[in-house]
ZATOR-976745 format. One record per residue (C-alpha): residue in three letters; x, y, z; residue number from 0. Coordinates in Angstrom, 3 decimals. Layout:
N
(rec Ala; (X; Y; Z); NUM) ...
% end
This chain:
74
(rec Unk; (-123.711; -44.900; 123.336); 0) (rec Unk; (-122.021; -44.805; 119.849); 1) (rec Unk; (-119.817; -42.152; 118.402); 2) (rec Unk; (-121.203; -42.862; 114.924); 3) (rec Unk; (-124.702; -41.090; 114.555); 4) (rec Unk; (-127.732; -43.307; 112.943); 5) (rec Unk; (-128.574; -41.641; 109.688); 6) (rec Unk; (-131.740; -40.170; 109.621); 7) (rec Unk; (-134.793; -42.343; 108.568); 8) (rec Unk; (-132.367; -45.100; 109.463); 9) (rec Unk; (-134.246; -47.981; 110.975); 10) (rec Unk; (-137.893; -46.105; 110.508); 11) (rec Unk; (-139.519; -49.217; 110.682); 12) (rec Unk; (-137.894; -49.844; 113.696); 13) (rec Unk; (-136.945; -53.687; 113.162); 14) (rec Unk; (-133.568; -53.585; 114.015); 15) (rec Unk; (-132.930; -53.633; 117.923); 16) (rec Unk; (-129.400; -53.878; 119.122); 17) (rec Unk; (-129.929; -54.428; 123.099); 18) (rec Unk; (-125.634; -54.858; 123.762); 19) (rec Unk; (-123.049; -55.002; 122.146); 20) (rec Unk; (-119.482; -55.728; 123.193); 21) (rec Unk; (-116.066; -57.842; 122.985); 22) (rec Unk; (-113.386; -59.013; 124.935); 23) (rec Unk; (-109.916; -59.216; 123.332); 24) (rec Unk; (-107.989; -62.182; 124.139); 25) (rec Unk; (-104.537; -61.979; 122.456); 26) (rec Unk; (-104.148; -65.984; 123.146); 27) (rec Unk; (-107.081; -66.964; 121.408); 28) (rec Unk; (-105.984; -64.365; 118.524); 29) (rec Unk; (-102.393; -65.892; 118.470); 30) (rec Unk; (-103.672; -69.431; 118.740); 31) (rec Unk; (-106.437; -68.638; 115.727); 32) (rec Unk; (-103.578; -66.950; 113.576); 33) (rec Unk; (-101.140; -69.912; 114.014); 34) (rec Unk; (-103.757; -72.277; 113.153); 35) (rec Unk; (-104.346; -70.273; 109.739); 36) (rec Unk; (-101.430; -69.674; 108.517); 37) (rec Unk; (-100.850; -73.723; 108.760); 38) (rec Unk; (-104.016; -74.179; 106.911); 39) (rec Unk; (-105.570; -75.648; 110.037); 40) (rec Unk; (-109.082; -74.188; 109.603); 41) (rec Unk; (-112.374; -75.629; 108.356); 42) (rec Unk; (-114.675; -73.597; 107.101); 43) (rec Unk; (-117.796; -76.073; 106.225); 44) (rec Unk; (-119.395; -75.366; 103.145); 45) (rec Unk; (-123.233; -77.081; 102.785); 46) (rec Unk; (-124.119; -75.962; 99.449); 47) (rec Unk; (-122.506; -74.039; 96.839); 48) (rec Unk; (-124.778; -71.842; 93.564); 49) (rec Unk; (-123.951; -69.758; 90.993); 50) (rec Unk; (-124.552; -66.331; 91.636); 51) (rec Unk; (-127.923; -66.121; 89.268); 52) (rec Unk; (-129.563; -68.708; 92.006); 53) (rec Unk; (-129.491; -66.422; 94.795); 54) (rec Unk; (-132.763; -66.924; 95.186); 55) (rec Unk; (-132.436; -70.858; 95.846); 56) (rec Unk; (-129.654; -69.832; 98.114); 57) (rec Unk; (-131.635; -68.003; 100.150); 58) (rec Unk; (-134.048; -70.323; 101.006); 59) (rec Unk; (-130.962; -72.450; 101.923); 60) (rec Unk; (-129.923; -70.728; 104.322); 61) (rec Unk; (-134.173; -69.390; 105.984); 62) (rec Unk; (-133.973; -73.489; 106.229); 63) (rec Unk; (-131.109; -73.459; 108.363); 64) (rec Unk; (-128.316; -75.470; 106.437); 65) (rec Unk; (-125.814; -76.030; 108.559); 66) (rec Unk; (-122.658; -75.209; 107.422); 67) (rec Unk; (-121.488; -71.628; 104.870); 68) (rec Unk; (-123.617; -70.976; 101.347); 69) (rec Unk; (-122.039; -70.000; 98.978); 70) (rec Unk; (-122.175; -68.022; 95.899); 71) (rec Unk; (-120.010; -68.407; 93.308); 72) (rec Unk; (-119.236; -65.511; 90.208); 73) 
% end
């Protein structure tokens, strides 16, 4: 149950299905992920980078499954 209402006509189509949704806080692993970025210990893997007027080849970048973050550059 949510205490944020769907706005009607929302989801008409019905293709969005949410069966659960949760999280656990763990203030270790939030700690331990903090430390590590403010030491610039983080990775974030970038596959392919385009400028924002190729969104389009983007796209199909990531419906192929590249692994690692597209991104779009201004």
């Amino acid at each position: 149950m949510s205490i944020v209402p769907v706005p009607e006509g929302a989801n008409a189509d019905s293709r969005v299905i949410i069966d659960e949704l949760y999280h656990r806080t763990n203030a270790g692993m939030l700690e331990a992920v903090a430390l590590a970025a403010s030491r610039g210990a983080l990775t974030i893997p970038v596959a392919m980078t385009f400028p924002l007027d190729q969104i389009g080849p983007a796209h199909n970048a990531l419906a192929a499954g590249v692994e690692g973050k597209v991104v779009l550059r201004h």
